[in-house]
N, C-alpha and C positions, 0 to 999 in steps of 0.2 A: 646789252646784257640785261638780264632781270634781275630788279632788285632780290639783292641775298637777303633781305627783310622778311620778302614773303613769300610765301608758299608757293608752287612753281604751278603757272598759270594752266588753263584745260586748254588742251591742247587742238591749233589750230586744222581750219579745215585741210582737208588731203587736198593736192592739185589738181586740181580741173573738175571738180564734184563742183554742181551746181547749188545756189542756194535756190530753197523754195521759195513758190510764187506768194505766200502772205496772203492774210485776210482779207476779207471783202471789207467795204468800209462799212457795208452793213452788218459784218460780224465782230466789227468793232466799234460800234456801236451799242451790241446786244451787248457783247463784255463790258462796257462803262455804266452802260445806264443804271445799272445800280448801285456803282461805285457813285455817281453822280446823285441820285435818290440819298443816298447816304450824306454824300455832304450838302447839300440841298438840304436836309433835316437838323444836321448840325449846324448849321450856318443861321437857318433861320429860327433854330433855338436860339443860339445866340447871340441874334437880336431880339428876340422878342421874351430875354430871360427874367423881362422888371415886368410883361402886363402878365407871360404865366403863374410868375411868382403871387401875380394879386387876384389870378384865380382860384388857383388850387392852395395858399397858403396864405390867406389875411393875416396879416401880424400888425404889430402896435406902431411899426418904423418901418419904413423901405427898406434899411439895410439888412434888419430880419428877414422877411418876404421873398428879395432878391440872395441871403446866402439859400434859402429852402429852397427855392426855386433852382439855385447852381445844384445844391443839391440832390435834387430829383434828375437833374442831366447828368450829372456822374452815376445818378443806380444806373442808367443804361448801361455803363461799361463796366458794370460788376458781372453782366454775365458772356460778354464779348470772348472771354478765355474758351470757356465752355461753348460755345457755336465755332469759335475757328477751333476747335479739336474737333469737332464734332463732325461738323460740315467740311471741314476740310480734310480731315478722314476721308470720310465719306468721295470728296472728288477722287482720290487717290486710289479711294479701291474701286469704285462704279464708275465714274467720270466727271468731267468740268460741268458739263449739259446739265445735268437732274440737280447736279450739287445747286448750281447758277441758278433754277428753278427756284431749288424748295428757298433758298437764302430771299431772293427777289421775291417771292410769295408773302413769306413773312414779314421781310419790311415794310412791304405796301399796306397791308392788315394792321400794322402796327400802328403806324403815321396815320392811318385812318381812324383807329379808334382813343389815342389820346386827343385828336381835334372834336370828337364828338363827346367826350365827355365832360357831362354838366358841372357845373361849377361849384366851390365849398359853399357859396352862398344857396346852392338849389340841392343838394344830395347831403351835403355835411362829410362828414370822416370818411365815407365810400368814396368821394372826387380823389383825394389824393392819392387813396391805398390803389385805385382804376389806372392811376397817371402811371405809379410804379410799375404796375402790372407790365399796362403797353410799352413804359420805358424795356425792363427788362425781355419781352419778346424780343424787341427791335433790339437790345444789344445782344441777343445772341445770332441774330439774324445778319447784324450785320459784321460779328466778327467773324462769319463762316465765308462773308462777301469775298473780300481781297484776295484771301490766298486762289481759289479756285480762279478768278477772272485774269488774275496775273497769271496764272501760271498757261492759263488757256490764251493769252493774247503772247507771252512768249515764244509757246511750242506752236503756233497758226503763223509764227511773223516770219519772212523773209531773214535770213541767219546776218545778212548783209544793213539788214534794219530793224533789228531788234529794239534796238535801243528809242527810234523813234515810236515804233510800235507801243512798246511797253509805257513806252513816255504819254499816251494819250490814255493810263490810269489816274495820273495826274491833272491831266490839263482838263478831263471830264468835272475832276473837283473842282477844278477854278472856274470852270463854263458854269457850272450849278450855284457855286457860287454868289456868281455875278447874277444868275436869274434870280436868288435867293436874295439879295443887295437888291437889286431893281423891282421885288413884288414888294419888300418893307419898305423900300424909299417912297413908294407908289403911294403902299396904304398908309404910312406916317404923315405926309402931304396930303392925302384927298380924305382922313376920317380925322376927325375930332379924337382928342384923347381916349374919352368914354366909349366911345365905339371901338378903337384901338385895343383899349382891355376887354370888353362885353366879345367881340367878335371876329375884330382884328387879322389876331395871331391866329386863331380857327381857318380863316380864310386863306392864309397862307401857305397851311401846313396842306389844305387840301388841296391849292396848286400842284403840290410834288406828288400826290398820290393818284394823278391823273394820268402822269407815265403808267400804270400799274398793267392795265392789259396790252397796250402797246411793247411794255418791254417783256412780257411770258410770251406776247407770242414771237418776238422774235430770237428771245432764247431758245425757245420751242424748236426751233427749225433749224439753230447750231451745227455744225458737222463738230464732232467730238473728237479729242486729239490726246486724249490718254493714251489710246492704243498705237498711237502713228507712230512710225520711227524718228527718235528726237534728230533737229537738225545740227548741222556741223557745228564743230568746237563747244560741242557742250557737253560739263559732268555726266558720265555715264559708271552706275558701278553696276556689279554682277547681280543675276536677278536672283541669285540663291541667296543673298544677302537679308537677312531680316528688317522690317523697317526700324526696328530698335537700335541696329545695330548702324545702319545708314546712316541714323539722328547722332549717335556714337562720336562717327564719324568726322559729321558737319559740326559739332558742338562748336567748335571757333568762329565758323564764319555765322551762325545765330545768334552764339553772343556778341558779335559786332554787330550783327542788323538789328538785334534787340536795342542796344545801346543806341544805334544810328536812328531807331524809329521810336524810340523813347524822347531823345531831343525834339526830333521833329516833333513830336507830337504836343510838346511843351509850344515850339516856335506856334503851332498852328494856332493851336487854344488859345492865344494869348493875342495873335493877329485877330483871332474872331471876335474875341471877345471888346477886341477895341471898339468898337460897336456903343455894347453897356458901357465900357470905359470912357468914351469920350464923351455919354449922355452924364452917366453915373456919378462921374469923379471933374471932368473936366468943365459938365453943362453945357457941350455945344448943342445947337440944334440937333433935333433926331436925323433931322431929312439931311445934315452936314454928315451927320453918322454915317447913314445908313450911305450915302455917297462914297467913303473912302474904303466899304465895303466891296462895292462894285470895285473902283480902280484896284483893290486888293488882288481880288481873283482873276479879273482880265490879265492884270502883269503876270501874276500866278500863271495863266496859261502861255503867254509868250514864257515866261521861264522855262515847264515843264517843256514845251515842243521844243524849243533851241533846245534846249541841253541835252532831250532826246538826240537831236539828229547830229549834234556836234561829237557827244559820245560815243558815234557808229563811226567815226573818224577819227577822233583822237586820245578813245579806251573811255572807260567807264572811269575810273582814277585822279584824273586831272579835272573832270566834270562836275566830281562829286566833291572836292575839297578845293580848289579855288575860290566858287562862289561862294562857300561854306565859311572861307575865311575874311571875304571882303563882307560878307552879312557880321559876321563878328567886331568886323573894324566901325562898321558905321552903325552897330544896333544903337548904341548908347545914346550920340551926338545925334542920330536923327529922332529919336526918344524926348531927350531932351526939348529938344526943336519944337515939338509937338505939343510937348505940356508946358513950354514955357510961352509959345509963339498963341498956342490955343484959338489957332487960325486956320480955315478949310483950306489955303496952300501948304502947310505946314501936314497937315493930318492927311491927305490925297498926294502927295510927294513920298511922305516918310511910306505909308501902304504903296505905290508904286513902287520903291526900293525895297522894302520887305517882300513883296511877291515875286519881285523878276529872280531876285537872288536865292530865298528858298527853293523857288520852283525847281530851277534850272539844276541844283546838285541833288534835288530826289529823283528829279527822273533817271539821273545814270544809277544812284542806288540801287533805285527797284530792277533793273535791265541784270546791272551786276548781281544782288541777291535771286534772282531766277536762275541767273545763268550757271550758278555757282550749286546749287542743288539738284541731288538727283531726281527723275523724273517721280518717282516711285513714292519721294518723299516734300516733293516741293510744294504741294498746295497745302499741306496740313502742316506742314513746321512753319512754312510762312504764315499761313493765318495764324497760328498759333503766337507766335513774337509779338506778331504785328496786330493781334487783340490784348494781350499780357501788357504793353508796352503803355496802349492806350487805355485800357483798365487803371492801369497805376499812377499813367499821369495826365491823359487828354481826359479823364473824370475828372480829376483833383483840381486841375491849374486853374481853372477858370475860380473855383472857391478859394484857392489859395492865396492866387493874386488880389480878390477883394479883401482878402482878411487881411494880407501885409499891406495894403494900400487903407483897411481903417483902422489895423492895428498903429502903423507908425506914420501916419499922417502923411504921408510921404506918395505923392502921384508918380517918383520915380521903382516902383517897388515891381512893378511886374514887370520892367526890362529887366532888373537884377536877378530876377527870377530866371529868365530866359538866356541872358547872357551866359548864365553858370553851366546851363542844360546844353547849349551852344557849342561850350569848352570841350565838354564830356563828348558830343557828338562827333565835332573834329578829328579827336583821336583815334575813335572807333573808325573813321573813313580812311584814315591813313594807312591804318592796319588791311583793311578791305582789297583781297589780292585783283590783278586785273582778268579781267574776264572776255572784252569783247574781242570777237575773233579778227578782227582788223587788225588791233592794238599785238593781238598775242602773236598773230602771223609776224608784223616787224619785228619783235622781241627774239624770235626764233633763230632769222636771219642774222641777230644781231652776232 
């Protein structure tokens, strides 16, 4: 029977209708690469948030430098709301293809031009206000990202594996990642400090900007799935419907994904940022750092693929609040572990278990949050959340968690942080009705 909790699930495929045959692995690849670009930029900000900090923002104390420096990665996501309404509009009414474009266009522009901008020591007050600038291009660029490439790797995937599908929007962050983990661990081991801040981080950033032609032109060459007829068991409402009224409509299941990607978003920040934390607060070695970055995103990616492909099996539901609750149980004691043990098993352990377990209940999220929206309106309310979300707390956390970590002395202050966000995310998953047509088929018979 379906639980009388929730909303009564979209209704499964007819019998004997085939599911479609699913993307090429080279059209899923064009769908990530950006999302990948995107966390490749964030990842390797937030390692390298102490030598920008002492480019673009000399101050009297590291702890000043490094909050200005957090601060200049939060303006990016002051204008993320505004690109995923924008851009994500935009896929909804023209298509995935141009949307995917112009988003991927400006990222790559963007990441190119804060690595080439001269330092407060050689321009003065122009370095910083330039830093701002490319920040905010690149957060409106990349809040237009997600909604269109999810919504285009759902409606291109095989109905039968959605969930796997959908799940390598994830695991592209954690592959980036990890490349983002293994260029800092590289240049922290082979340059001298001085080098690290003089040029460093420059060289990093323009690692990710090397995708740039590679992945226009293979968005370029897309087959476009706006106009396809959506596949089985998915949200359909009538097309005389307004999109105001569609948004109406969905208003519950946004505000749970909002809620469910606001956590997340807190969990990530706070995984990244362990990085500066274990340098910052803890004083491991960089090249220990910049290590449990990698293990971070690798288990990240076995997270997101399991739980993809478990979720096409056993409903989006179970996928998405299990791990969600075992990350709950052990956030604290492996925290602990970390800052008390302040040893590279301890910090490469506790990141393996942070990644396998967040991965694995976002990738049924995102599978469910597509599946659950109509076509009409899914690229542009999803980006929309899922830039709102990150705007208000994947900008803040990382300043937040330094300030309660010098505010009260205390090295345990950004799990507390995370733990709470954690809570909050739970409940919203619980709420979250089930959606994958596997799942909703048994339900039916029941």
């Amino acid at each position: 029977m379906v639980d009388p909790a929730l909303p009564v699930a979209p209704s499964a495929p007819q019998a004997g209708l085939k599911a479609t045959t699913g993307p090429t692995r080279k059209a899923i690849l064009a769908a990530t690469i950006g999302n990948a670009l995107e966390f490749y930029d964030f990842i390797t900000y937030g390692f390298f948030s102490i030598q920008v900090g002492r480019a673009f923002f000399p101050a009297h104390s590291e702890y000043a430098s490094l909050m200005l420096s957090l601060g200049l990665f939060g303006a990016g996501f002051v204008a993320r709301p505004i690109g995923g309404i924008v851009i994500g509009a935009y896929a909804d009414r023209v298509g995935r293809r141009p949307a995917m474009m112009l988003s991927f266009a400006l990222m790559g522009l963007a990441i190119i031009g804060l690595a080439c901008i001269p330092s407060y020591a050689a321009i003065g007050i122009a370095a910083p206000l330039l830093a701002v600038i490319a920040r905010l291009v690149q957060g409106f660029s990349l809040g237009g990202e997600v909604g269109p490439t999810t919504a285009y790797l759902m409606e291109a995937a095989d109905s039968r594996r959605r969930g796997l599908t959908v799940s390598w929007q994830g695991a592209s962050q954690g592959l980036a990642g990890t490349v983002a983990a293994l260029v800092g661990f590289t240049l922290s081991s082979l340059l001298p400090p001085a080098a690290l801040d003089a040029y460093g981080w420059r060289v990093a950033f323009l690692l990710g900007a090397v995708t740039l032609p590679y992945g226009l032109w293979l968005r370029r060459n897309l087959p476009e799935t706006l106009h396809a007829p959506e596949p089985a068991g998915t949200v359909t409402k009538a097309d005389s419907e307004s999109r105001v009224a569609l948004v109406a409509a969905s208003r519950r299941v946004l505000l749970l994904g909002l809620l469910v990607i606001s956590a997340g978003s807190i969990t990530s920040s706070v995984s990244s940022y362990m990085t500066t934390f274990a340098q910052h607060a803890l004083h491991m070695r960089p090249s220990l750092a910049f290590a449990g970055g990698v293990i971070s995103s690798l288990s990240g990616v076995i997270g997101y693929l399991g739980g993809g492909w478990l979720s096409d099996r056993i409903g989006r539901r179970p996928v998405m609040i299990v791990p969600a609750l075992a990350h709950l149980l052990v956030m604290i004691p492996v925290f602990y572990w970390i800052v008390e043990a302040r040893s590279g098993t301890a910090l490469l352990v506790g990141a393996a278990i942070n990644g396998v377990l967040a991965g694995s209940g976002a990738s049924a999220f995102y599978a469910a949050m597509t599946e659950s929206l109509p076509k009409r309106i899914r690229s542009g309310s999803f980006a929309a959340i899922y830039a709102i979300a990150n705007a208000v707390f994947g900008g803040t956390t990382q300043l937040i968690v330094t300030w309660l970590t010098h505010a009260t002395g205390s090295t345990m202050a950004p799990v507390g942080y995370m733990f709470g966000a954690a809570m909050v995310g739970i409940v919203a998953r619980w709420l979250i009705v089930e959606s994958a047509p596997a799942k909703a088929r048994l339900e039916s018979l029941a």
